[in-house]
Backbone as JSON, one array per atom type, in Angstrom:
{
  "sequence": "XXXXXXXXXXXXXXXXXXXXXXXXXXXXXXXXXXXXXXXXXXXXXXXXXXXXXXXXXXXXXXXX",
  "N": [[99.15, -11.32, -138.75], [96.03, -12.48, -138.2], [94.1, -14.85, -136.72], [91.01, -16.41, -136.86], [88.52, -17.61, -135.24], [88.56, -21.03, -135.28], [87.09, -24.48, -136.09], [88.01, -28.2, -135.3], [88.06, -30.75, -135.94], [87.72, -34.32, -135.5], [88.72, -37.69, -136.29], [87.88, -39.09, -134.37], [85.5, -38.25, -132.95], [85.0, -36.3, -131.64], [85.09, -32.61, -131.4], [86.81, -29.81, -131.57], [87.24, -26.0, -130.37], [88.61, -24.05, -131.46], [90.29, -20.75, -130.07], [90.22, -17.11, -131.27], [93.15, -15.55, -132.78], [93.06, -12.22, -130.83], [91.16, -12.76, -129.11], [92.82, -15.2, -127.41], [94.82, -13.9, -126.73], [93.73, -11.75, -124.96], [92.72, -13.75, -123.15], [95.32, -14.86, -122.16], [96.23, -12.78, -120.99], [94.36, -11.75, -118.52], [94.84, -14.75, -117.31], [97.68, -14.39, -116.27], [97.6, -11.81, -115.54], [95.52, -12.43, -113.13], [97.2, -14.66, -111.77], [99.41, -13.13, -110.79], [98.17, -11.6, -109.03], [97.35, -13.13, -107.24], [99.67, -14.23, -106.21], [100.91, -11.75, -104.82], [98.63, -11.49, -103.07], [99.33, -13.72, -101.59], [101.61, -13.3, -100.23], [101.28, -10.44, -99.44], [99.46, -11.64, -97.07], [101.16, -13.56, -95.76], [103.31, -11.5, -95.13], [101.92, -10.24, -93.09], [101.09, -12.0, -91.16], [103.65, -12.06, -90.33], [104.1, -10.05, -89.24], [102.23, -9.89, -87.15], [102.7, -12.24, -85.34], [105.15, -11.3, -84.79], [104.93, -9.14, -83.28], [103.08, -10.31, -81.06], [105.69, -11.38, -80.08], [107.05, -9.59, -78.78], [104.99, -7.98, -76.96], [104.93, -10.52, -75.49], [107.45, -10.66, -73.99], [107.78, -8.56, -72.61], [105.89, -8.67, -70.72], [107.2, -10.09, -69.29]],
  "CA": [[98.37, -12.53, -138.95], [94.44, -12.49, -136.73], [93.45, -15.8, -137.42], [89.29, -15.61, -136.53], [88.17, -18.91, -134.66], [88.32, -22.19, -136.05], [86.79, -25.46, -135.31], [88.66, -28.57, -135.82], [87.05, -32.11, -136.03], [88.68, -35.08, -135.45], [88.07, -38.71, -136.81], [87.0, -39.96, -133.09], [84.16, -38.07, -133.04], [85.25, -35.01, -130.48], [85.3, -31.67, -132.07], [87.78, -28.59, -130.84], [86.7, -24.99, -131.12], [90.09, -22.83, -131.13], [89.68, -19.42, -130.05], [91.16, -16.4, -132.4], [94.49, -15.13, -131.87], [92.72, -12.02, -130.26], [90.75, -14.01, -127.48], [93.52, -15.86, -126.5], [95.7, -12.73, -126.17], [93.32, -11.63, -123.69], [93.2, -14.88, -122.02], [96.34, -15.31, -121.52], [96.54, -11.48, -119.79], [94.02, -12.42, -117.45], [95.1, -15.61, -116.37], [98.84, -14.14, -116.02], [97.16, -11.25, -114.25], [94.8, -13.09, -112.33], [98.48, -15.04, -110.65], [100.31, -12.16, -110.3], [97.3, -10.77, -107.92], [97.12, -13.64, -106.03], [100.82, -14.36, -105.71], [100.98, -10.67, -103.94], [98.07, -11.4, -101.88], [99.56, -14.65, -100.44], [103.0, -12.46, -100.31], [100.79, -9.65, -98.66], [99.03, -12.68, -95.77], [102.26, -13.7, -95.11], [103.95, -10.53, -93.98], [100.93, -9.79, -92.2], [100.84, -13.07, -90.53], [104.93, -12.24, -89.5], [103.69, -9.08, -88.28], [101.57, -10.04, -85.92], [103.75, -12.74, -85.02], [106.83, -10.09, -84.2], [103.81, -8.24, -82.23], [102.73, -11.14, -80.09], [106.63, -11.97, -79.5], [107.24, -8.2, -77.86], [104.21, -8.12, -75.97], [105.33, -11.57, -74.21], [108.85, -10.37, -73.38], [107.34, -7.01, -71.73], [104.95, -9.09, -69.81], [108.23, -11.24, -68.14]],
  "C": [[97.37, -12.66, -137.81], [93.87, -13.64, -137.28], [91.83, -15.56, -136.95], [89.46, -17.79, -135.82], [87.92, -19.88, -135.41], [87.73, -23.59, -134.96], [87.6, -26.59, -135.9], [87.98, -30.21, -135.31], [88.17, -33.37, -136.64], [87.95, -36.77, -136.1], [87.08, -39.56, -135.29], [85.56, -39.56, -132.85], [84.22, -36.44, -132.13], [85.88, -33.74, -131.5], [86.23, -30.28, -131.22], [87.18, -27.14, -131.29], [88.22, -23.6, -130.64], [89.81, -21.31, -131.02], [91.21, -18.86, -131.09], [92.13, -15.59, -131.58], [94.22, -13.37, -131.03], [91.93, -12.33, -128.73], [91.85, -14.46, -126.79], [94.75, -15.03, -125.71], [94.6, -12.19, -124.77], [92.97, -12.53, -122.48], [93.97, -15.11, -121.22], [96.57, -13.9, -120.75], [96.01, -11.61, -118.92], [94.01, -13.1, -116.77], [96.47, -15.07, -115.35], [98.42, -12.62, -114.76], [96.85, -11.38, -113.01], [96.58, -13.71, -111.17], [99.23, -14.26, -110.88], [99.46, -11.78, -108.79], [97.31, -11.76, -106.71], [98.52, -14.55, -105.62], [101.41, -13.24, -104.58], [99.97, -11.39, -102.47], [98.56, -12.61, -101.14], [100.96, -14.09, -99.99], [102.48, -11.75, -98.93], [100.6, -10.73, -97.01], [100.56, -12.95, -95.22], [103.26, -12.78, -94.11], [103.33, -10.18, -93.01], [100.83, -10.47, -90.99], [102.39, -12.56, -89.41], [104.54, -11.17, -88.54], [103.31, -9.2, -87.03], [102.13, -11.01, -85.19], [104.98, -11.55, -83.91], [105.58, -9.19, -82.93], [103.71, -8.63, -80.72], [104.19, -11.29, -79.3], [107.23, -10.8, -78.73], [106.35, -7.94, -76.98], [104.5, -8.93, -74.47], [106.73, -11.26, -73.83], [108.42, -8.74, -72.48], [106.6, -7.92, -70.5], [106.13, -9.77, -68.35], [108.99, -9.86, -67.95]]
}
């Protein structure tokens, strides 16, 4: 079942334009993509951040 795009018109006066069940399949991969990528990269910042962290905290114990 590929439905094709419909529009859908309401009595208030505001009209809807539904995308077809292709479109929204690729919608929804890109959004779900899109936060996967940037669930890593705040994943990624974070270890990065501990890193340098754990870096700074061996440096200052060499220094004493």
């Amino acid at each position: 079942m590929n439905k094709e795009r419909y529009k859908e018109e309401y009595e208030e006066g505001s009209d809807l334009l539904w995308p077809s069940e292709k479109e929204d399949k690729v919608t929804r991969k890109f959004y779900r993509d899109l936060s996967r990528l940037t669930k890593n990269e705040t994943s990624n910042n974070i270890k990065r951040f501990n890193f340098f962290k754990l870096v700074l905290s061996i440096i200052k114990l060499k220094k004493f």
